[in-house]
C-alpha positions in Angstrom: 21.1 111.7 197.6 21.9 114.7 196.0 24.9 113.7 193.9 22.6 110.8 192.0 21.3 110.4 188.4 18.0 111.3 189.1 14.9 111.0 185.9 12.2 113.7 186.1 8.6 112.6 186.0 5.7 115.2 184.5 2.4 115.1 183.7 3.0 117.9 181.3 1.3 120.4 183.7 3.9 121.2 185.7 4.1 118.7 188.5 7.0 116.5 188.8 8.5 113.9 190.7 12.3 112.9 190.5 13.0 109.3 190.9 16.6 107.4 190.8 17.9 103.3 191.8 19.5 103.2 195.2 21.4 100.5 197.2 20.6 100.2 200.3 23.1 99.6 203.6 22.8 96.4 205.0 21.7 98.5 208.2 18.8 99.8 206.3 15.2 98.0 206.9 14.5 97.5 203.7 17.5 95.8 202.7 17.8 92.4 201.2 13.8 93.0 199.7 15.4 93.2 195.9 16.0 96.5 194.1 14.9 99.9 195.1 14.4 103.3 193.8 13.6 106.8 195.1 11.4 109.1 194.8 11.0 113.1 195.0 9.6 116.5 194.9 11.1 118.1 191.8 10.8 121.1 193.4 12.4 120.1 196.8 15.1 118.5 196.0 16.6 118.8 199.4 13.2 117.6 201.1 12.7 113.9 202.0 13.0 110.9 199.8 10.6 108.1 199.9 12.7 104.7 199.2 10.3 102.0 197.5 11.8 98.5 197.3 10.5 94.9 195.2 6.7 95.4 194.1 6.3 98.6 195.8 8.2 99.9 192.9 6.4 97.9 190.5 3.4 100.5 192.1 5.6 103.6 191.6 6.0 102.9 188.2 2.3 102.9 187.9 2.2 105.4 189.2 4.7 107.4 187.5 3.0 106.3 184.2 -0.4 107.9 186.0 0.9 111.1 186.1 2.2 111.2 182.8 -1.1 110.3 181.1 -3.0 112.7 183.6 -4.7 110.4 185.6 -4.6 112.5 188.6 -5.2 115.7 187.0 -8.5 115.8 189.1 -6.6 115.3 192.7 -4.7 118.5 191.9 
């Protein structure tokens, strides 16, 4: 996935995450659950991806908009 579009997530401290849409292979078990997105370690581009599909990433983009505001500044 590393030839994608990917936008950069921050919380302004430092910490990011790198997310991007995807379409998924019929042979994949999400497919057919609606659209999907990914998700990684800014700093680990190369590392894994986690693929979040329908509502899930309804959740990411909560979440996303958690770490921007600083929500989990305490977790850290």
């Amino acid at each position: 996935m590393r030839s994608r579009q990917w936008r950069r997530y921050t919380n302004g401290g430092g910490d990011c995450v790198d997310m991007t849409p995807v379409s998924l292979p019929p042979e994949h078990p999400k497919h057919g659950r609606g659209r999907a997105v990914a998700l990684r370690d800014s700093e680990d581009p190369d590392g894994p991806v986690l693929i979040f599909t329908g509502s899930e990433d309804r959740s990411v983009w909560f979440f996303g908009r958690g770490i921007e505001s600083g929500a989990f500044e305490d977790l850290i």
